[in-house]
N, C-alpha and C positions, 0 to 999 in steps of 0.2 A: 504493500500500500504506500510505499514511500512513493515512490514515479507515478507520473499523470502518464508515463509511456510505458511501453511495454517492450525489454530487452530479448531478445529475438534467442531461442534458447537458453532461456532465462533458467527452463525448470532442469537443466542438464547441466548449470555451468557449475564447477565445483571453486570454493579456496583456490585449493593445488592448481584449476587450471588457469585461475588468475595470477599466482605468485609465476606460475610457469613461463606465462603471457600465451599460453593455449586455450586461452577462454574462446577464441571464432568472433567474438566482437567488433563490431564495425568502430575506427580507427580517426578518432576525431581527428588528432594533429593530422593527420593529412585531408583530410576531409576538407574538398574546396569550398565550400561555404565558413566553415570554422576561419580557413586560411586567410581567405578576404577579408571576414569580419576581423581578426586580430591584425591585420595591415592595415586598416581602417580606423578604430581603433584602439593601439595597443596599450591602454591605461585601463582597459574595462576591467572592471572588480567581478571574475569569472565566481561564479557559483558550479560547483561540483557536480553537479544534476545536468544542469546546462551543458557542461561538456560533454557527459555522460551519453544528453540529448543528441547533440551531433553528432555522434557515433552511430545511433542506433538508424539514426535519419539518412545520415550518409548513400549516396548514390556513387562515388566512385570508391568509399572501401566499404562495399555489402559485409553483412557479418557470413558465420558459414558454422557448422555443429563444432560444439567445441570438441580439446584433445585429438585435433586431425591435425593440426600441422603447428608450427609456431610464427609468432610473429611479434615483433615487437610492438606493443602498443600501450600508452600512458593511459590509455584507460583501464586498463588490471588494474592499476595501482589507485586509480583516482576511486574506485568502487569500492577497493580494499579499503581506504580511507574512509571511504561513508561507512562503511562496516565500521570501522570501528569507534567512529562519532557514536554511532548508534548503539552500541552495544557498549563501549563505555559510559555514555551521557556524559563524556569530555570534548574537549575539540582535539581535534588531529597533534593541533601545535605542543598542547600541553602532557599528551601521549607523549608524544617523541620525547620533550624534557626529562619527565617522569621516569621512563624506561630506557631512555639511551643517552642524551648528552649529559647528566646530571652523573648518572653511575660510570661513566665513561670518563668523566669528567673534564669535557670539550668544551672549555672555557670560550670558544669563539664559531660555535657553531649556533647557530639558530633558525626557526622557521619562520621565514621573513614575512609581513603582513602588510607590506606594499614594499615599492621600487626602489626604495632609496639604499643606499649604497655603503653604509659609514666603513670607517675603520675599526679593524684594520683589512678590511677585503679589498683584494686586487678589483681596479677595476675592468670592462670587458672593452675589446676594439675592433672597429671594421674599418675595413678598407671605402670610401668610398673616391670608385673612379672614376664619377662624372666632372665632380670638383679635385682628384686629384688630392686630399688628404684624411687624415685618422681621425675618427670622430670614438668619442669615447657614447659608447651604447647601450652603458650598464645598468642604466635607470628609464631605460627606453620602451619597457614591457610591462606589464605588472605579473609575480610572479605567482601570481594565481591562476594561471593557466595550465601549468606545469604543477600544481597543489602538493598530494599525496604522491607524485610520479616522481619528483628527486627535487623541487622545490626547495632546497637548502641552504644556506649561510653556510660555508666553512673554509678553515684554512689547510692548508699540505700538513701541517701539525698535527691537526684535527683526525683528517684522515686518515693519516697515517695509525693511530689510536686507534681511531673506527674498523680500519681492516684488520691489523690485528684482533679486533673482538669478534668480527664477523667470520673469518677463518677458522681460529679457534673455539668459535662457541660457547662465547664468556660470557654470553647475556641469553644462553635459549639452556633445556636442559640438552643433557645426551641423547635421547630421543629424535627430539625437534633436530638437531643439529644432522644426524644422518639423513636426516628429510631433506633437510635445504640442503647436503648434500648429492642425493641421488640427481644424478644430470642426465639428457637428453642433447643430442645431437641437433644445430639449432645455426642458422645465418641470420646474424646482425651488418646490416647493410652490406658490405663486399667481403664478408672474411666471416670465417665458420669457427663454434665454439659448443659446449656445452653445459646447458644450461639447466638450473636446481630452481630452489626456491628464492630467487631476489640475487643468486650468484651466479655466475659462471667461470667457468676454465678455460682459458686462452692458451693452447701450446701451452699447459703444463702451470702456468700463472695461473692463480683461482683468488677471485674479486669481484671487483663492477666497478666500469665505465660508464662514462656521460656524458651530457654535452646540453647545455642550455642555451635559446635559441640560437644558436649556431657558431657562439663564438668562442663562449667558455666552453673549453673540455675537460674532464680528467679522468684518469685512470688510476683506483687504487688497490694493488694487487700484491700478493705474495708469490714468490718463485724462488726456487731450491733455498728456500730457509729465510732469505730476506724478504725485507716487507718495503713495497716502492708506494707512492701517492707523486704524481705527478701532474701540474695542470699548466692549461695553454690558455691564456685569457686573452687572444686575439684573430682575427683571419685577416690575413694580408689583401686576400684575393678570391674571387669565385676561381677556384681549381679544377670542381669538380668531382673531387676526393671525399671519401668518408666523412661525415664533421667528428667520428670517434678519430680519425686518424692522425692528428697533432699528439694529443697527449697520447695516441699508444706509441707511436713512432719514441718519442722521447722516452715511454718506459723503456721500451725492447733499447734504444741508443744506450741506456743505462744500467742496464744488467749485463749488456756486452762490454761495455765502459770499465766495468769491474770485475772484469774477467767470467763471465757469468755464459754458457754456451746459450745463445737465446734463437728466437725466429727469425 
C-alpha cells in the first residue's frame, strides 16, 4: 500500500534480488524522461517513490522477471532504503549513523541533505569544451537523486575504514557475511566481475566502486592483503570510457606500483 503504482513483479522480487541488482526492475537513471527532467532541473528535492516511479514507467529500460540476469540499477538500493525507513520508523540518514559511520567511527562521512559541499570534501570537475575551461560541478545536482544508491559524504580515510569492515564483516554476523559473500558472475559497464550482496570481486580485489554523476569516482577494495580506496574527483573530457574507469585504473596503477601482480 505504500505506491499509488504498481512495480511490475513486485510479488517475485526478493531482498537478495535487490542487494544482487537482479531484481528485473525498470532503470530510472537511464530512463529518458528521468534524464531530461534532472538536466532541467538538477536542484529538484527527488522523493524516493518518484524515482522509484520512473523506473516502473520507463519505456526504454522495461522491467523483465526478476533473478534472470543482472544489471546495475540505483533502484535496488533506492527501495532497499524505503525498506528500511519503513521498517525502522527512522530515516535512511540516521540508519547509516546508527549502524555504520558512528561504530566505524568515520568522522567525515555523512549522508548529505542537499548540495552543498563543505570541508573537508574534495571538490568535483568537468571539462567544459564549448568555453574551453574547469568548472567546479560539485554543488551542481542535488544529491537526492542518487538517495539510498551511494549518496555519500566521505573521505579516502573514511573508506578506506569502510572497506576494511565490509571485507571482513565487522559490522554483519558470520552468517550474513557468507551471504554478501556468495557472488555471481555479473558486467558492470565494459569489464566483468562478480557480484554478492552490495560487493563484488574485481580480478581477485573484493569491494565496490562508484561514481557520482559522472565525475566523482572511487574504488575501494582489498587485494592480496592490502586495503586500497582511491578517488578521481574530475573528467577532463567526454572519452567515452567507463565513468568507473579513472578510479579503477588508479587502483590497479597502485597495487602494480607496489609490487602487487594486478590486471
Amino acid at each position: 500500500n505504500y505506491f499509488d503504482f504498481t512495480i511490475p513483479y513486485s510479488d517475485s522480487i526478493t531482498v537478495r534480488n535487490l542487494l544482487e541488482m537482479r531484481s528485473g526492475m525498470g532503470n530510472y537513471s537511464f530512463d529518458s524522461k528521468f534524464m531530461q527532467d534532472i538536466d532541467s532541473n538538477p536542484l529538484t528535492k527527488w522523493d524516493p517513490k518518484t524515482l522509484i516511479q520512473y523506473g516502473v514507467e520507463s519505456e526504454n529500460t522495461p522491467a523483465y522477471p526478476p533473478d534472470t540476469k543482472f544489471e546495475y540499477n540505483n533502484g535496488n538500493y533506492i527501495l532497499l532504503g524505503i525498506f528500511i525507513e519503513q521498517i525502522t520508523d527512522n530515516t535512511f540518514a540516521d540508519e547509516v549513523s546508527e549502524r555504520i559511520i558512528k561504530p566505524l567511527a568515520l568522522t567525515n562521512t555523512s549522508v548529505p541533505s542537499d548540495p552543498s559541499m563543505p570541508a573537508p570534501y574534495a571538490h568535483g570537475y568537468i571539462y567544459d569544451d564549448e568555453n574551453n575551461e574547469l568548472l567546479d560541478a560539485s554543488t551542481a545536482t542535488d544529491p537526492s537523486w542518487g538517495w539510498a544508491a551511494g549518496s555519500i559524504n566521505s573521505t579516502a580515510s573514511d573508506l578506506l575504514t569502510w572497506v576494511k569492515a565490509l571485507v571482513d564483516g565487522t559490522l554483519v554476523s558470520s552468517t550474513m557475511q557468507q551471504e554478501r559473500m556468495t557472488m555471481q558472475e555479473a558486467d558492470i559497464e565494459d569489464f566483468t566481475v562478480f557480484y554478492g550482496l552490495g560487493i563484488y570481486s574485481d580480478n581477485e580485489a573484493i569491494g565496490h566502486g562508484g561514481n557520482y554523476s559522472n565525475f566523482y569516482t572511487a574504488y575501494a577494495f582489498r587485494y592480496k592483503n592490502y586495503d586500497f580506496a582511491t578517488l578521481v574527483n574530475g573528467k577532463l573530457q567526454q572519452t567515452g570510457e567507463s565513468v568507473h574507469v579513472p578510479a579503477r585504473s588508479v587502483f590497479w596503477n597502485a597495487a602494480q606500483a607496489i609490487g602487487l601482480d594486478g590486471q
